[in-house]
N, C-alpha and C positions, 0 to 999 in steps of 0.2 A: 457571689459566684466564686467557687474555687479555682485554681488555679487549672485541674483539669477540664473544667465546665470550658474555662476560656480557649483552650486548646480543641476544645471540642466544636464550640463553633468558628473558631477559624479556619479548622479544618473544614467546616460544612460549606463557609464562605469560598475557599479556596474552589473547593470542588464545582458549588454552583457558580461560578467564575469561569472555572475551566470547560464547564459544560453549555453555557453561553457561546466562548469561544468556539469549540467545536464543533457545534451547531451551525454560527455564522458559517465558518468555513465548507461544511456542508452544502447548506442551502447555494452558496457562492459555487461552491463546483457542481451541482446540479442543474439550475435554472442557467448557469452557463453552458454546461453539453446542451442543456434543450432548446438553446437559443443558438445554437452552432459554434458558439466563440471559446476558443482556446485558453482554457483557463488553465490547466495544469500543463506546464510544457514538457514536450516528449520525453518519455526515460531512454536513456543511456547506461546500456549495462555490458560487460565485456564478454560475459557468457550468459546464456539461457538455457538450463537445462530441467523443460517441465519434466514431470513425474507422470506417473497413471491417473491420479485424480486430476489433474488437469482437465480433461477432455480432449478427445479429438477434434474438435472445431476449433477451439485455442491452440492446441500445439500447432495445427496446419497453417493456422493463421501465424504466429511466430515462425515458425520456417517459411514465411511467403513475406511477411514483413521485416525479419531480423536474419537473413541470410547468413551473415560473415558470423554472426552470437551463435546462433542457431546450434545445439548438441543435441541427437537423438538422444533419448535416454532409455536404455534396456534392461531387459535382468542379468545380472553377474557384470557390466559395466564398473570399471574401474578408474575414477577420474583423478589424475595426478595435478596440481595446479601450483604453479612456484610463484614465490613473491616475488 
């Protein structure tokens, strides 16, 4: 086996390893929403500003849930944001 051959299934190794992994994690947050238990804990964000592809039932639901985040987002909207 050449030196690339070796690189090449590490690389294959690496990958199905990582796709194991994020499988697990998967499965772990699924079969936990369907069992009701709080597997991912809440996000925390300082602004929210959905877009059009959003939906309307998500943005309404973010302004009913994240009040103080909460930024309508319109056309011609110019958000200024300082660090």
């Amino acid at each position: 086996m050449t030196g690339y051959g070796m690189t090449g299934y590490e690389f294959e190794q690496h990958a199905l390893d990582l796709r194991a992994a994020l499988e697990t994690v998967f499965m772990t947050i699924t079969f936990g929403d369907m069992l009701g238990l709080p597997v991912i804990p809440p996000i925390y964000s300082k602004y929210i500003v959905p877009t059009h592809c959003t939906g309307f039932e998500a943005i309404s639901a973010f302004a009913h849930e994240m009040p103080e985040q909460f930024i309508l987002n319109t056309t011609g909207t110019r958000y200024t944001i300082a660090a």
